[in-house]
RODO-2510 file (C-alpha; in nm, 4 decimals, decimal comma):
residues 517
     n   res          X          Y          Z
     1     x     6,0653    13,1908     8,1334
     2     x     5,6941    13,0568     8,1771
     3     x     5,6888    13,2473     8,5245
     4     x     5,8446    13,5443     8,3766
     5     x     5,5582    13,5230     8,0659
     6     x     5,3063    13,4725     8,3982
     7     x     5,4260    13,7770     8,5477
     8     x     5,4225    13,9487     8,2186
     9     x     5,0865    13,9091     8,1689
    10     x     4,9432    13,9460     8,5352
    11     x     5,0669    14,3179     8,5015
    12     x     4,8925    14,3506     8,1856
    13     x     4,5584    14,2316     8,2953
    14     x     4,6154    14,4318     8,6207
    15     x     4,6535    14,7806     8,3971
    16     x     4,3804    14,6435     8,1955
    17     x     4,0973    14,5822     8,4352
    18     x     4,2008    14,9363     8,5984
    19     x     4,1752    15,0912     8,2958
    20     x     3,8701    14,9682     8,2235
    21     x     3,6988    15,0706     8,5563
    22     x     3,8766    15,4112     8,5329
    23     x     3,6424    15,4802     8,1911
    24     x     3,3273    15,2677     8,3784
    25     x     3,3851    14,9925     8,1196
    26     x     3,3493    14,6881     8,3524
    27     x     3,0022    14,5902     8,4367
    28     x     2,9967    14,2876     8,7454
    29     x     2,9103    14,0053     8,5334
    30     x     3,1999    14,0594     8,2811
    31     x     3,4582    14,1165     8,5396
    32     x     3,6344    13,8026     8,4865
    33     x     4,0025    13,7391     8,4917
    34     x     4,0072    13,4731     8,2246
    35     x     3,8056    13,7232     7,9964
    36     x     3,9895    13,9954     8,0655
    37     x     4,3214    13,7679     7,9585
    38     x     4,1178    13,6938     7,6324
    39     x     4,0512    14,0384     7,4770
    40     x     4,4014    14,1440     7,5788
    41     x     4,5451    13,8098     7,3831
    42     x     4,3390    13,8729     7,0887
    43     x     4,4956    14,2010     7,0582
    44     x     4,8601    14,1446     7,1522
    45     x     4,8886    14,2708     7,5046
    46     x     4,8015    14,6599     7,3763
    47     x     4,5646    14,7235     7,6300
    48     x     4,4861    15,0256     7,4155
    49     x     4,3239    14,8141     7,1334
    50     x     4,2001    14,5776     7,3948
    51     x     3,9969    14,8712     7,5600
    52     x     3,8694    14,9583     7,2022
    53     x     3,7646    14,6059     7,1421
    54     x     3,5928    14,5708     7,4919
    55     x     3,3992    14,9192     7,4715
    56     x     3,2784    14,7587     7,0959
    57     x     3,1370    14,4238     7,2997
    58     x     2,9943    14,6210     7,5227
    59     x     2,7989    14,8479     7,2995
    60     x     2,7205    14,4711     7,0768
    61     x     2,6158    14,3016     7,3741
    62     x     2,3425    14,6206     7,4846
    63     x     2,2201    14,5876     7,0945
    64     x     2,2099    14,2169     7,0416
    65     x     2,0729    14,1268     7,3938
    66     x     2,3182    13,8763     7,4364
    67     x     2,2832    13,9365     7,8214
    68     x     1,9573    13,8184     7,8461
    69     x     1,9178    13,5717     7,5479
    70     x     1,9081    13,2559     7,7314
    71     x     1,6486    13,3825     7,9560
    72     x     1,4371    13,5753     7,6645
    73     x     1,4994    13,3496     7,3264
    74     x     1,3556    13,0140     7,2761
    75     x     1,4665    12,8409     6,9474
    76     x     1,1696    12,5895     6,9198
    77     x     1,3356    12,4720     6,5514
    78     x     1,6144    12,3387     6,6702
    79     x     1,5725    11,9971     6,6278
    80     x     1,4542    12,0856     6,2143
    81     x     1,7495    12,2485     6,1981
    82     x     1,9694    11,9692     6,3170
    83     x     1,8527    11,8118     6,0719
    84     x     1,9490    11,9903     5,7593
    85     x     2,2578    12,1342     5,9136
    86     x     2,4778    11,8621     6,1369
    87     x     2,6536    12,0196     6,4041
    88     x     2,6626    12,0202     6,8094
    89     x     2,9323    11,9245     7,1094
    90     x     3,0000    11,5770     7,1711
    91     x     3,2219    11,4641     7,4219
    92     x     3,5624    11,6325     7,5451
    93     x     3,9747    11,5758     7,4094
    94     x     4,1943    11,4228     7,6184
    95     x     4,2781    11,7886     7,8415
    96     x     3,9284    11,8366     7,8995
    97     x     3,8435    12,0578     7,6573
    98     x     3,4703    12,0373     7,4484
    99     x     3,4630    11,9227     7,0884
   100     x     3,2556    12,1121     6,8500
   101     x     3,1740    11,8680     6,5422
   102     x     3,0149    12,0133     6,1864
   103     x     2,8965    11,7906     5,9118
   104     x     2,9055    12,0531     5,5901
   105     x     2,8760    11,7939     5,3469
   106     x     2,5074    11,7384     5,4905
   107     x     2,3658    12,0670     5,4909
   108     x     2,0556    12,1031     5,2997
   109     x     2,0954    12,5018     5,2715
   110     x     1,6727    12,5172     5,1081
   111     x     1,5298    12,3047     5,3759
   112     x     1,7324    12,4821     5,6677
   113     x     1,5918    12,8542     5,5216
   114     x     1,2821    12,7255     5,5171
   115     x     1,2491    12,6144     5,9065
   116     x     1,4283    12,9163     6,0240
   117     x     1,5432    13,2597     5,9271
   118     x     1,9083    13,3777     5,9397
   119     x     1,8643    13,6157     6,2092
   120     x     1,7012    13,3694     6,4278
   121     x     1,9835    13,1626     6,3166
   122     x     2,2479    13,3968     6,4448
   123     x     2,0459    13,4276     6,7544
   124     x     2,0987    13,0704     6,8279
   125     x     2,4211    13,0778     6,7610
   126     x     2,5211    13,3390     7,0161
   127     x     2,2956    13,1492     7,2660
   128     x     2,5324    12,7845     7,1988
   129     x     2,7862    13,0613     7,2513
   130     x     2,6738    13,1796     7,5965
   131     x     2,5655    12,8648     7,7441
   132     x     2,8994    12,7080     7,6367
   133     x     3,0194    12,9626     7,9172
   134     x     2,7761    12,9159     8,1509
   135     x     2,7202    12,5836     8,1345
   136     x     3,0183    12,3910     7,9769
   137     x     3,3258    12,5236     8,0801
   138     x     3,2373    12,5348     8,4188
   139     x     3,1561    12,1563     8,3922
   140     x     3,5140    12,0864     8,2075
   141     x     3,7287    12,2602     8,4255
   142     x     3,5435    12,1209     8,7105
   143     x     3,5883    11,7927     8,5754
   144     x     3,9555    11,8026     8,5536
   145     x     4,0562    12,0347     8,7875
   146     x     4,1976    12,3085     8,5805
   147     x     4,0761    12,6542     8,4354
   148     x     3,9231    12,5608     8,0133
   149     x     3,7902    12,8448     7,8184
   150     x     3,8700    12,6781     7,4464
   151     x     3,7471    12,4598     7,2396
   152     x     3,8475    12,1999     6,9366
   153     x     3,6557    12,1963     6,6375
   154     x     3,5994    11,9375     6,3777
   155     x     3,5274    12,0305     6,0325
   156     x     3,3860    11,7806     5,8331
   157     x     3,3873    11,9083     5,4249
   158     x     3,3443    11,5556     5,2399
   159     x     3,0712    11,6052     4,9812
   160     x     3,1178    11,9720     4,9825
   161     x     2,9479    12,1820     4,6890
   162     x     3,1144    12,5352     4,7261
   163     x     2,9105    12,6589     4,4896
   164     x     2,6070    12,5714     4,6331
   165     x     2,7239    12,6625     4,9989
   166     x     2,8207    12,9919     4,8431
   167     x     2,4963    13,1690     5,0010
   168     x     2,5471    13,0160     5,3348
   169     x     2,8909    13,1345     5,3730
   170     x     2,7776    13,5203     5,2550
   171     x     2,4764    13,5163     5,4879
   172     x     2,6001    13,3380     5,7549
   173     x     2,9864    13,2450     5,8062
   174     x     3,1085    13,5968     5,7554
   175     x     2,8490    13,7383     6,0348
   176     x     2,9112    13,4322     6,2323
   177     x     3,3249    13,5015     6,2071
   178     x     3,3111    13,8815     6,2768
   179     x     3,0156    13,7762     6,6201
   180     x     3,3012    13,5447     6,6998
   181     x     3,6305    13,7391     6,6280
   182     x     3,5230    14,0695     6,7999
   183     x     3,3020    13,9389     7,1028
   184     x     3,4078    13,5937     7,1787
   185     x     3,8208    13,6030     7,0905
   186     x     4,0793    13,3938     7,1432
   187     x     3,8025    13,0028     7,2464
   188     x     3,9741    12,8251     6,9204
   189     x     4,2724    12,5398     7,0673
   190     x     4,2427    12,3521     6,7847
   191     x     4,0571    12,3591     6,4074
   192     x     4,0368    11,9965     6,2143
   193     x     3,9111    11,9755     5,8545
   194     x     3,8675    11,6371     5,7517
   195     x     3,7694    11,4709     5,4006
   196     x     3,9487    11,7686     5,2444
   197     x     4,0266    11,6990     4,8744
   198     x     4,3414    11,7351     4,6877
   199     x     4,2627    12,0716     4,5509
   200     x     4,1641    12,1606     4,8829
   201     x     4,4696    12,0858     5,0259
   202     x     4,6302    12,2898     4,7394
   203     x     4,4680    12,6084     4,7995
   204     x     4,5260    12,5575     5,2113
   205     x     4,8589    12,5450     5,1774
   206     x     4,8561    12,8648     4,9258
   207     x     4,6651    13,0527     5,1463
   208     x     4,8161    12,9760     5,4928
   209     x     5,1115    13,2255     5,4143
   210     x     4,8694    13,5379     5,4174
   211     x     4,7026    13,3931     5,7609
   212     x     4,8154    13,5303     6,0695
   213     x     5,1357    13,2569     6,2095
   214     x     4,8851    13,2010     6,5737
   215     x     4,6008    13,0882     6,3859
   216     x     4,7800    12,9059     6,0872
   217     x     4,8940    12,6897     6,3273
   218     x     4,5372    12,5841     6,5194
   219     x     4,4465    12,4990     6,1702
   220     x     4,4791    12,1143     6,0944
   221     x     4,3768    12,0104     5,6958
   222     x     4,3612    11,6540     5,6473
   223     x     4,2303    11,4062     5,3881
   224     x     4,0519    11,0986     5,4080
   225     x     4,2856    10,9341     5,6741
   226     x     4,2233    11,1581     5,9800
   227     x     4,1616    10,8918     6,2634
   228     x     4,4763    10,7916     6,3564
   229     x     4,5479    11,2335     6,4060
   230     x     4,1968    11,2730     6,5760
   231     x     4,2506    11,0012     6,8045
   232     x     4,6338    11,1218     6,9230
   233     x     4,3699    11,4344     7,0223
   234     x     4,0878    11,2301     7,1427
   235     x     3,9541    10,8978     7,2908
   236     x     3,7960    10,6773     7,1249
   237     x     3,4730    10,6731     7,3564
   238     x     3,4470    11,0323     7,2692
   239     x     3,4910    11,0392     6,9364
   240     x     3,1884    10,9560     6,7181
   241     x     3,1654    10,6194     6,5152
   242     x     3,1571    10,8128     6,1857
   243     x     3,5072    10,9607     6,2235
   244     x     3,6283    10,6137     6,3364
   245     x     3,5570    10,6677     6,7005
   246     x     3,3570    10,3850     6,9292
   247     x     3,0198    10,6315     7,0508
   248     x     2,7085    10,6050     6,8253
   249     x     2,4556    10,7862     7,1363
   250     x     2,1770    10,5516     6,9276
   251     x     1,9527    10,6375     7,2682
   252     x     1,9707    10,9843     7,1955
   253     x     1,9003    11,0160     6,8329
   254     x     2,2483    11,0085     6,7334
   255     x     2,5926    11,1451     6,8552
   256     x     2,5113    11,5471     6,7253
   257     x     2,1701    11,5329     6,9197
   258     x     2,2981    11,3836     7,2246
   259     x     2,4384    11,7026     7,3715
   260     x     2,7071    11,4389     7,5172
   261     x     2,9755    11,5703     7,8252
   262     x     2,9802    11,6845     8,1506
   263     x     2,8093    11,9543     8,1273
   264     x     2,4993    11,6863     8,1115
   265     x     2,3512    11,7594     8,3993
   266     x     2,5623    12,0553     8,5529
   267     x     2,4222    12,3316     8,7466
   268     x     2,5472    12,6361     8,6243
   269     x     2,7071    12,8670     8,8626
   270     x     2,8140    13,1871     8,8205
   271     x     3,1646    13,0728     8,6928
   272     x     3,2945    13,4847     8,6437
   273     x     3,6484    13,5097     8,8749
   274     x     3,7293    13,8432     8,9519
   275     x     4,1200    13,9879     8,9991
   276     x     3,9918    14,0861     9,3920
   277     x     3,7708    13,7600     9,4386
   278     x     4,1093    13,5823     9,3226
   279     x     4,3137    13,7338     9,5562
   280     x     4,0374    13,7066     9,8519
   281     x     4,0044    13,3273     9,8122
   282     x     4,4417    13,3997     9,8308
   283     x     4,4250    13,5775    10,1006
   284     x     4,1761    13,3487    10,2609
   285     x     4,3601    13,0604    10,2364
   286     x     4,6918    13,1863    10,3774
   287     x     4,5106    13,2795    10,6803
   288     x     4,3226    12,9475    10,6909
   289     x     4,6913    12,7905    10,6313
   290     x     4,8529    13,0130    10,9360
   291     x     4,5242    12,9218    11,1353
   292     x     4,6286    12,6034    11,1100
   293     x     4,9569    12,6474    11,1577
   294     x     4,8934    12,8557    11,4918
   295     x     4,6623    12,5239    11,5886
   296     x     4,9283    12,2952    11,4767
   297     x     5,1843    12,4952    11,6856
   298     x     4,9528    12,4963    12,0129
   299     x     4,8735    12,1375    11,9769
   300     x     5,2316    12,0655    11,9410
   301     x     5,3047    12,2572    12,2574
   302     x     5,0228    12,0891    12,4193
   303     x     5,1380    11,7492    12,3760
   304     x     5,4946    11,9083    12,4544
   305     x     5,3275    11,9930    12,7915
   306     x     5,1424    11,6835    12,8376
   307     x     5,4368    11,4394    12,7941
   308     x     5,6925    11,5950    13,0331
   309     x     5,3694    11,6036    13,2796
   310     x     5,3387    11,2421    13,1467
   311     x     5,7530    11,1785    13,2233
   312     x     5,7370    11,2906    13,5521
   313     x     5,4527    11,1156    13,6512
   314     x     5,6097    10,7964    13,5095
   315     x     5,9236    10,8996    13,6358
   316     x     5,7854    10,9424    13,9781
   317     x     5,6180    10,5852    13,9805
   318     x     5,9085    10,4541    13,8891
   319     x     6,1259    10,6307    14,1873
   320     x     5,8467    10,5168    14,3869
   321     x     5,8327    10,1053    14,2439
   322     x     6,2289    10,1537    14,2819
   323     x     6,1976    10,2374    14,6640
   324     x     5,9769     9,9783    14,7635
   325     x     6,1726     9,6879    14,6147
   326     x     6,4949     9,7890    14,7523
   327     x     6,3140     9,7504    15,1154
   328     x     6,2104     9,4785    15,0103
   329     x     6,5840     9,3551    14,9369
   330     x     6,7076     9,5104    15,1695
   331     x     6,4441     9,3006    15,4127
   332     x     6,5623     8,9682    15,2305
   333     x     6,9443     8,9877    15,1648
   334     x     7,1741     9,2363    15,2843
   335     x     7,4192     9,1244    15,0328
   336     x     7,2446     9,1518    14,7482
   337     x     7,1111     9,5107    14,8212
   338     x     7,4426     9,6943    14,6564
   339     x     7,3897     9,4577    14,3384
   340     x     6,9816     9,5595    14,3694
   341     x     7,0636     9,9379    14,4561
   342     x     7,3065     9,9474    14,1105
   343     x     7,0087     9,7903    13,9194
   344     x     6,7604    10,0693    14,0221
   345     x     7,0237    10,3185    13,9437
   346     x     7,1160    10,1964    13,5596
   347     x     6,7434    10,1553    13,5285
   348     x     6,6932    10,5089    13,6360
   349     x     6,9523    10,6694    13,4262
   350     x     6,7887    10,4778    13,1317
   351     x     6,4465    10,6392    13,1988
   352     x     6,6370    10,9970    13,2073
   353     x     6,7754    10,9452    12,8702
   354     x     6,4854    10,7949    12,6919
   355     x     6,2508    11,1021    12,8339
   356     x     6,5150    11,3630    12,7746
   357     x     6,5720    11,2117    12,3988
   358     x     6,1417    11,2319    12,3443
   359     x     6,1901    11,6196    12,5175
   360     x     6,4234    11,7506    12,2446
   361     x     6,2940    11,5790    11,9869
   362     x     5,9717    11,8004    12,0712
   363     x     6,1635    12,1158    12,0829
   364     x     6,3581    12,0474    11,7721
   365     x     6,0245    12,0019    11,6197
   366     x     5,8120    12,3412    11,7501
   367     x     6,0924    12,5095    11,6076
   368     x     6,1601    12,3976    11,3399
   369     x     5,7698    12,4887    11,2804
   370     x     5,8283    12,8633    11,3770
   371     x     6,1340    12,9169    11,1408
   372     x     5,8840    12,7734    10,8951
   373     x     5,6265    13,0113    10,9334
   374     x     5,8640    13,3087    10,9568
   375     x     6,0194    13,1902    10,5884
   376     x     5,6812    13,2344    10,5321
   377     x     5,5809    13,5224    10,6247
   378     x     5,9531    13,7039    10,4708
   379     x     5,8399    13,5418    10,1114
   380     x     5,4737    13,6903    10,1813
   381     x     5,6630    14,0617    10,2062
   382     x     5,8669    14,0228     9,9055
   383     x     5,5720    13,9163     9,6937
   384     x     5,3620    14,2749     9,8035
   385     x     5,7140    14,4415     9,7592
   386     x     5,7691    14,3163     9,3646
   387     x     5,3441    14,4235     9,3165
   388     x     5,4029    14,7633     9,4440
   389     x     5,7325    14,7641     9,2168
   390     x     5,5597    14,6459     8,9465
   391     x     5,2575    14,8743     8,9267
   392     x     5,4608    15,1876     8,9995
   393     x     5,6906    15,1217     8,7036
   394     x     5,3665    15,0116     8,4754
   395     x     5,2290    15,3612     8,6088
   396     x     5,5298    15,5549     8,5195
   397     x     5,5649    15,3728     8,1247
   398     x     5,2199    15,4445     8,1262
   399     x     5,2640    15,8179     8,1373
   400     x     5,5580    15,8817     7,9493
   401     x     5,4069    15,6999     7,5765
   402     x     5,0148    15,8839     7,5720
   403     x     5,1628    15,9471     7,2310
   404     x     5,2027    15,5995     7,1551
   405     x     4,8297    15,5152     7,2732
   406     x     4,6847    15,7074     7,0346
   407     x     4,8307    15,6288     6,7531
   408     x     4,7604    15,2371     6,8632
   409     x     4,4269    15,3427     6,8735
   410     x     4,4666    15,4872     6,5409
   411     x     4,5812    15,1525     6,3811
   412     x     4,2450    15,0219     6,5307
   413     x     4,0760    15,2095     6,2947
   414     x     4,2147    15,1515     6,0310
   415     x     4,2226    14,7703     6,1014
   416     x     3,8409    14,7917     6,1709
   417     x     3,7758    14,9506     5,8311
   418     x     4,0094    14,7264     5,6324
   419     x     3,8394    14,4258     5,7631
   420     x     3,4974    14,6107     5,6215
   421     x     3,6714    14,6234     5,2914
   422     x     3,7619    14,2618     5,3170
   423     x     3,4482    14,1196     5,3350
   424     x     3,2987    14,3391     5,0722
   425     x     3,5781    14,1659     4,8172
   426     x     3,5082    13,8235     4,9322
   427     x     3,2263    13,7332     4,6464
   428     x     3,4637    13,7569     4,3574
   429     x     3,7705    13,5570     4,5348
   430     x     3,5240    13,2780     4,6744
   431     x     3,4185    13,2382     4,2740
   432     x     3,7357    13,2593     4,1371
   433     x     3,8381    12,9785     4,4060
   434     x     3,5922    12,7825     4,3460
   435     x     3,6810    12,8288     3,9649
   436     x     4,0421    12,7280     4,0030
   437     x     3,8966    12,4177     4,2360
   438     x     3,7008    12,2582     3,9809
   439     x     3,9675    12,2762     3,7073
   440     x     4,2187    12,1547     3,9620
   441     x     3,9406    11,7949     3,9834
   442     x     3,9124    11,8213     3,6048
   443     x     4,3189    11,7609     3,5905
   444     x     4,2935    11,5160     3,9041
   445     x     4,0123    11,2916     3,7126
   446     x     4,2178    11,2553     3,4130
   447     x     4,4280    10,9628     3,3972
   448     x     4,7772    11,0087     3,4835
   449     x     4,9055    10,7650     3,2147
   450     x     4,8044    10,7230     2,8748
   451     x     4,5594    10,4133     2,7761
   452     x     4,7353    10,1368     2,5688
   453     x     4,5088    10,1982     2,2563
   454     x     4,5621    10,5799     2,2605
   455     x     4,9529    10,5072     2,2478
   456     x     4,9124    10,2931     2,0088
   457     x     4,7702    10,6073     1,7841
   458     x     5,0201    10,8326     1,8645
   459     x     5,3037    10,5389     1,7457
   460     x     5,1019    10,5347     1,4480
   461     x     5,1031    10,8934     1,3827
   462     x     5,4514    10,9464     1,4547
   463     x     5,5036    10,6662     1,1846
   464     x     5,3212    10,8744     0,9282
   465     x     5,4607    11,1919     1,0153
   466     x     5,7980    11,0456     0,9278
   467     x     5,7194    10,8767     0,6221
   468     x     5,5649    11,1961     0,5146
   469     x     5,8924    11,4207     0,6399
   470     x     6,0736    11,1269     0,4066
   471     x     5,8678    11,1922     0,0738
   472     x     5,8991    11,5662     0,2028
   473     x     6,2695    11,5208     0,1255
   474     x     6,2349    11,3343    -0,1699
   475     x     6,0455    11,6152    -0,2861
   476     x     6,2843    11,8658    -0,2106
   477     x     6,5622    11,6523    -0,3938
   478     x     6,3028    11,6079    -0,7237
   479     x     6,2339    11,9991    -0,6824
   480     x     6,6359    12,1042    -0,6614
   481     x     6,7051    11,8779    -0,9635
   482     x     6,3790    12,0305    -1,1964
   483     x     6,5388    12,4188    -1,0703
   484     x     6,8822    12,2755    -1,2047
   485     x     6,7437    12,1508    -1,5102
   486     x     6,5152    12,4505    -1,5993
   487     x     6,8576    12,7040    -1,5571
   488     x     7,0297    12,4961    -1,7698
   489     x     6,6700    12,4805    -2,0088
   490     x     6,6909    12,8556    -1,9973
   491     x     7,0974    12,9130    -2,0511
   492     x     7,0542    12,6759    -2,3296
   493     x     6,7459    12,8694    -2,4848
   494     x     6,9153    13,1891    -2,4357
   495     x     7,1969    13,0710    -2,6016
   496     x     7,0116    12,9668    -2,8698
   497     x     6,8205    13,2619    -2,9292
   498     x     7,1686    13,4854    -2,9276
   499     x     7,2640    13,2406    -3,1741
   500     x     6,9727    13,2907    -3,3794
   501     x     6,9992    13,6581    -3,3466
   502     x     7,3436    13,6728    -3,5133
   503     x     7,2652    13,4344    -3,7860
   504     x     6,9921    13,6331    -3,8966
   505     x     7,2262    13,9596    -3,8585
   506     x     7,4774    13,7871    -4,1277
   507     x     7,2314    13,6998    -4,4015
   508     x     7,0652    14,0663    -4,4078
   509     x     7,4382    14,1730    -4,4461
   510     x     7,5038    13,9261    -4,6737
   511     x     7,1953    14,0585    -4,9085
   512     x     7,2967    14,4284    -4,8407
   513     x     7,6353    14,3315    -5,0088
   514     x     7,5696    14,1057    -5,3106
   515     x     7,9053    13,9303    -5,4211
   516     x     8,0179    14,0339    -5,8057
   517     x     8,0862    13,7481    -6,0559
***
């Protein structure tokens, strides 16, 4: 599958890199293979969008003069700025690849404006960014004897105030991202952020489901017990003593100032590796390989040559030696000359078969040698039949979707003008993250159990608010029995008055009527 990925990808870069010098797109310098493999990973393999992206470097790079910024920029504050702002590359993890180290908790953002500007600032930035592929991946991939174009990061946030690094990110990290994402894609392996609080940690793991799955997963947030995960990453030699590694650099001013790695003392070459250079240095070395396999063959024939020259002067010798001493026995002892003259023979028939045994043992060898070249040479033929398959078929898909390239272009657009959009809403969610952060300490700094003497006032309120539910009741009983007694107050009175009513009804009748005597 890996070979088939390989393959995959070489005709990719292939219709890429022709594409590009079809539209006179690929200067010299930038006509690397590796960076050509970037822009198309950074984009998915569209080599649509990839051209898009390339054309916008290209047009960056004339504007920012990052062509001739190591040459024409000298950033004379550097070691000022160190100083408010902790960062550089120290040392390499255990592939090869540099680490990148930033101290945010340090950062002094009113002493570092006032030492430099933030366009200068940028300007150094893209010059660590240039010389780190000039100078020190070169020097890694020397060192280990493999292609390295990325890097691991370590993001050191203890003692972070957001608020206060709120300016710094607007001014700086959002031009610093969009320099990276869109001229420099695809150099991140790995991204540790260390001394991360709790509440940091809670909003990482909110957020990582709206980050794109690739580089969620370079993304490493840990707390205050990171060693043991650095050091699975990196040695300890490499790894500074204040993230629990053994280097302190205390000649050079500390382990951020010592520029520390191979690259110390590497003379940068010019490191770009063209698709045709590539398959030169191929092509060079299979004819240095059947050079010496034509030499091999001739010397093998040679020394073929020499030894049976070599057996039949021995053999000769020995037909001579053979001669004389049968004279010589024949001289001494006739009787003894059949025994001698059946010696010489054996010993004759023994030097056949030992020099005929070295003889095909010679042959056996030269050929096996040609067979071996012409497998060769038969696996040479199918590999230039599968590239001319290859590119005829990428030709032909080519030309039957120009429908599908521009609306891929299209999306770019859009993309493009959505990420414009994003950064001009990203004041109002850094605040209201920053908002949600410091409530989310408040909760953490409260204890998480309640103190003996504050329990003891909630028993004690509890008590009363029973004892007050109780005379509550008794109250309700007292009030039922008054309402009960106040009908029966009022029947009574009613009763009465009724009573009184008729009584006084009688006697007027009683005086209307007076009784006769």
């Amino acid at each position: 599958m890996e070979t088939i990925k390989d393959a995959i990808d070489e005709r990719a870069i292939t219709e890429f890199r022709e594409a590009l010098i079809e539209r006179g797109l690929l200067p010299p310098r930038h006509n690397d293979y590796y960076k050509l493999k970037r822009f198309l990973k950074a984009r998915g393999f569209n080599v649509e969008k990839a051209i898009t992206m390339w054309s916008d470097m290209l047009k960056w790079r004339s504007e920012f003069g990052a062509d001739s910024i190591l040459e024409n920029f000298v950033f004379a504050e550097q070691e000022e700025v160190l100083r408010h702002y902790p960062h550089g590359y120290h040392g390499v993890d255990k592939e090869g690849r540099p680490v990148y180290i930033e101290r945010l908790g340090k950062i002094d953002l009113n002493k570092l404006l006032s030492v430099t500007t933030i366009d200068r600032f940028l300007k150094y930035h893209v010059q660590q960014l240039e010389r780190l592929f000039i100078e020190k991946f070169p020097a890694c991939s020397a060192k280990v004897g493999k292609h390295i174009d990325t890097v691991v990061t370590i993001l050191d946030v203890q003692g972070v105030n957001w608020m206060k690094v709120r300016k710094l990110a607007s001014d700086v990290v959002l031009r610093i991202n969009k320099i990276d994402g869109d001229n420099y894609p695809e150099i991140l392996h790995k991204l540790f952020i260390i001394n991360a609080s709790s509440s940091f940690r809670l909003l990482w793991n909110a957020l990582k489901s709206f980050i794109d799955p690739r580089t969620a997963e370079k993304i490493q947030v840990l707390g205050d017990s990171y060693q043991s995960t650095l050091l699975e990453y990196i040695n300890k030699s490499d790894l500074p003593d204040f993230l629990g590694g053994a280097c302190s650099c205390s000649r050079d001013g500390g382990c951020l100032q010592s520029n520390k790695g191979p690259w110390k003392g590497f003379k940068p070459t010019n490191g770009f590796l063209s698709p045709e250079k590539a398959l030169m240095e191929e092509a060079k070395s299979s004819d240095q390989e059947e050079e010496n396999f034509q030499d091999a063959n001739t010397r093998e024939l040679i020394n073929l040559g020499s030894n049976n020259l070599e057996n039949n002067r021995l053999n000769s010798e020995a037909q001579s030696i053979l001669t004389n001493k049968e004279e010589q026995v024949h001289e001494e002892m006739a009787s003894d000359s059949v025994i001698n003259q059946c010696d010489g023979s054996n010993t004759r028939a023994d030097n056949s078969s030992m020099l005929s045994f070295k003889f095909l043992k010679q042959l056996l060898q030269c050929m096996g040698s040609i067979i071996f070249k012409l497998l060769a040479l038969v696996l040479i033929l199918f590999r230039v039949r599968d590239t001319l398959f290859h590119k005829a078929e990428m030709k032909s898909l080519t030309q039957m979707a120009p429908q599908e390239s521009i609306t891929t272009a299209t999306t770019e657009d859009e993309n493009s003008s959505s990420r414009d959009d994003e950064g001009a809403s990203f004041h109002p969610c850094l605040e209201r993250l920053q908002r949600l952060e410091e409530l989310i300490e408040e909760l953490d700094k409260k204890p998480k159990k309640i103190p003996p003497e504050k329990d003891i006032m909630l028993s004690e309120s509890l008590n009363r608010i029973k004892t007050l539910e109780n005379d509550l009741q008794k109250t309700r009983y007292t009030l039922n029995e008054t309402s009960l007694k106040q009908e029966e107050l009022a029947e009574t009175f009613e009763y009465l008055r009724e009573s009184s009513l008729q009584r006084s009804c009688w006697l007027k009748s009683c005086q209307a009527y007076p009784i006769k005597r």
